[in-house]
GUKOLLUM-791622 format. One record per residue (C-alpha): x, y, z; residue in one letter. Coordinates in steps of 0.25 Angstrom, whole numbers, plus 2048, in hexadecimal, padded with zeros to 3 digits. Example, Ala and Ser with C-alpha at 12.3 -4.5 7.8 and 13.67 -1.06 7.14 Angstrom:
<atoms>
8317EE81FA
8377FC81DS
</atoms>
This chain:
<atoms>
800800800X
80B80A802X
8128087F6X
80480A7EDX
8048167F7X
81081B7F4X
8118187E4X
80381F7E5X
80982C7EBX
81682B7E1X
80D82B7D5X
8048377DBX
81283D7DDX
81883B7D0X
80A83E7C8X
80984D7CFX
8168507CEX
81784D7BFX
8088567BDX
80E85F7C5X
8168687BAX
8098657B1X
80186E7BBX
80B8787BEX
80B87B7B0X
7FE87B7ADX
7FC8867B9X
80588E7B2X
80088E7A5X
7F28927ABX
7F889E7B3X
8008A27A6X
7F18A179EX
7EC8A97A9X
7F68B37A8X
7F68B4797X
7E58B679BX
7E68C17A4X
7F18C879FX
7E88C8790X
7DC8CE797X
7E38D979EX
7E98DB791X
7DC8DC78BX
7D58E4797X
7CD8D7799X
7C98D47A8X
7D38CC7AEX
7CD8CC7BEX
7C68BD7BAX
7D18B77B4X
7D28AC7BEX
7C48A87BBX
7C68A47ADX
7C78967ABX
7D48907A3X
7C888E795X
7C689C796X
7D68A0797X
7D789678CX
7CD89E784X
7D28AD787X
7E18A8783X
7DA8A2777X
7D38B0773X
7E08B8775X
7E98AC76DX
7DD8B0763X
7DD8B6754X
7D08C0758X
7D58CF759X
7DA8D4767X
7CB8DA769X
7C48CC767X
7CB8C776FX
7CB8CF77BX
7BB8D0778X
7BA8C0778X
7C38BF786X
7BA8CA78CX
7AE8C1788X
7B58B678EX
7B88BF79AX
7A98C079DX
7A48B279CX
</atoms>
């Protein structure tokens, strides 16, 4: 029982250290996300006092709008709608 106790904790061990670096990572490329968003709305005069409420779809979609072709009115017009969902 001890040794399928401890082989048990080893494999727990080894499996969150290896996911580890997975997670850090992802964090941090949600934080630089969140950065690129809230700088483009000060940058467009677009509220930026809810930006914490925006789910990571919506991020997507405002990064997706400003990656855009549509000219730099559209765009802001399109992020505002967003805004006010």
């Amino acid at each position: 029982m001890t040794r399928k106790f401890i082989a048990l904790a080893t494999a727990a061990t080894i499996s969150l250290t290896a996911m580890a670096p997975a997670a850090f990572s992802m964090g941090l490329e949600f934080n630089m996300l969140t950065g690129a968003i809230y700088n483009e709305l000060r940058t467009r005069g677009l509220p930026t006092d809810n930006i914490q409420d925006l789910t990571l779809g919506q991020m997507g979609t405002i990064k997706g709008i400003v990656d855009g072709d549509d000219s730099e009115g559209n765009k802001t017009r399109q992020i505002k709608a967003l805004l006010e969902r």
